[in-house]
C-alpha positions as CSV (number, residue, x, y, z in Angstrom):
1,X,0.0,0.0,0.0
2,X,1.4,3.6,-0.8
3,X,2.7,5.6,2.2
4,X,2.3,8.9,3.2
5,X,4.3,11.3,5.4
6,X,1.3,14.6,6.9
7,X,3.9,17.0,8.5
8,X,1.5,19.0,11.1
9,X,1.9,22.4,12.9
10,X,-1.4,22.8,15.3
11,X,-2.7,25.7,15.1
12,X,-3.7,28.3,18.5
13,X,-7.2,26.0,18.0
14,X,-5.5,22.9,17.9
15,X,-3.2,23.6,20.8
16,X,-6.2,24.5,23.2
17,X,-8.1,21.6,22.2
18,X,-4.9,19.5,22.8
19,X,-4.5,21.1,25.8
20,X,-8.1,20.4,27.0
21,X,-7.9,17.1,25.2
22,X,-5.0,15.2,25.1
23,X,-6.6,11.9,24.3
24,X,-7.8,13.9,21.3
25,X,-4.6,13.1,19.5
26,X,-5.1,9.1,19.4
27,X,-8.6,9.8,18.3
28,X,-7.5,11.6,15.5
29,X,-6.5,8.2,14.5
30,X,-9.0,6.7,14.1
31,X,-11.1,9.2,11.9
32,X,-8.1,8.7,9.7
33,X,-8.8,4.6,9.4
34,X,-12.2,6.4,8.6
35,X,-11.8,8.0,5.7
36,X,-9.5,4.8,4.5
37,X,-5.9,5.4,5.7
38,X,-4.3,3.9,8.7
39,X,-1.8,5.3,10.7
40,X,1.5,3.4,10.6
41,X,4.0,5.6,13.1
42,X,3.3,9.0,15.1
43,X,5.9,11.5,16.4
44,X,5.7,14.5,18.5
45,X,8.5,16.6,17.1
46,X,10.3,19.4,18.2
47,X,11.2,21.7,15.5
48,X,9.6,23.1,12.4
49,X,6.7,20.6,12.8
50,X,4.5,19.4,15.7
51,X,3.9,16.3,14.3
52,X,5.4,13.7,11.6
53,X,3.3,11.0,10.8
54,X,3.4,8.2,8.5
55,X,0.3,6.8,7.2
56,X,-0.9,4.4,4.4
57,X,-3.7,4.6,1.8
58,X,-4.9,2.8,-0.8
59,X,-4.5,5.5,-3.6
60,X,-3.6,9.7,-3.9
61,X,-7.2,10.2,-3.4
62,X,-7.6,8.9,-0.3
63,X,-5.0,10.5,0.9
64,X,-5.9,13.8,0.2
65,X,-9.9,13.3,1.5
66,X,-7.7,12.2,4.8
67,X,-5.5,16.1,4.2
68,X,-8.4,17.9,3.3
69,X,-10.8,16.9,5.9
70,X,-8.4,17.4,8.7
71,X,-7.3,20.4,7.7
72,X,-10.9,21.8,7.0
73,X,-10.9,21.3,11.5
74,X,-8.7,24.2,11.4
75,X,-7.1,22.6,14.6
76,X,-3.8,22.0,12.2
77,X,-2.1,22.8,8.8
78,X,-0.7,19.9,6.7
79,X,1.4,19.3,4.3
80,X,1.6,15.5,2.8
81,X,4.5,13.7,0.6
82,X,4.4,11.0,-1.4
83,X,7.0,8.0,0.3
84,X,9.0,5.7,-1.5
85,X,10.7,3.2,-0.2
86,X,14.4,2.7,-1.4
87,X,13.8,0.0,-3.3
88,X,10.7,1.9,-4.9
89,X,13.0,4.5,-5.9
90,X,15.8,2.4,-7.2
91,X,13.3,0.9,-9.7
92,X,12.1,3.7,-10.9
93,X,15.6,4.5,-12.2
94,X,16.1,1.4,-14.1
């Protein structure tokens, strides 16, 4: 299955609810296995993202329903790349 990386910064919204929440952040999670993806791996990061995760879908198009609707919350900005694995890349070059 392809894999994602979503590189989150919360936003003041998505800190208070955080904040107020902190279970929040699993359940997160699961909407994502909603809308067809699954989480693989989740960091908290320190640095010029909150969050790195790494998440699987079926196809691009899932995987932006999963960005779109999660940033539509407002509670975070995303941005999501397209993971190869180094074998994945090597055969592309051939």
């Amino acid at each position: 299955m392809p894999t994602y990386i979503l590189l989150s910064n919360l936003t003041a919204q998505g800190v208070q609810t955080l904040k107020s929440n902190p279970a929040r952040l699993r359940e997160v999670n699961n909407d994502v296995e909603e809308l067809g993806a699954r989480v693989v791996h989740q960091w908290a990061t320190l640095g010029p993202f909150d969050f790195v995760n790494v998440v699987e879908a079926p196809d691009a198009a899932t995987i932006a329903r999963v960005s779109v609707a999660l940033g539509a919350r407002g509670s975070a900005k995303l941005q999501t790349l397209t993971a190869l694995t180094i074998e994945e890349f090597l055969g592309a070059l051939d």
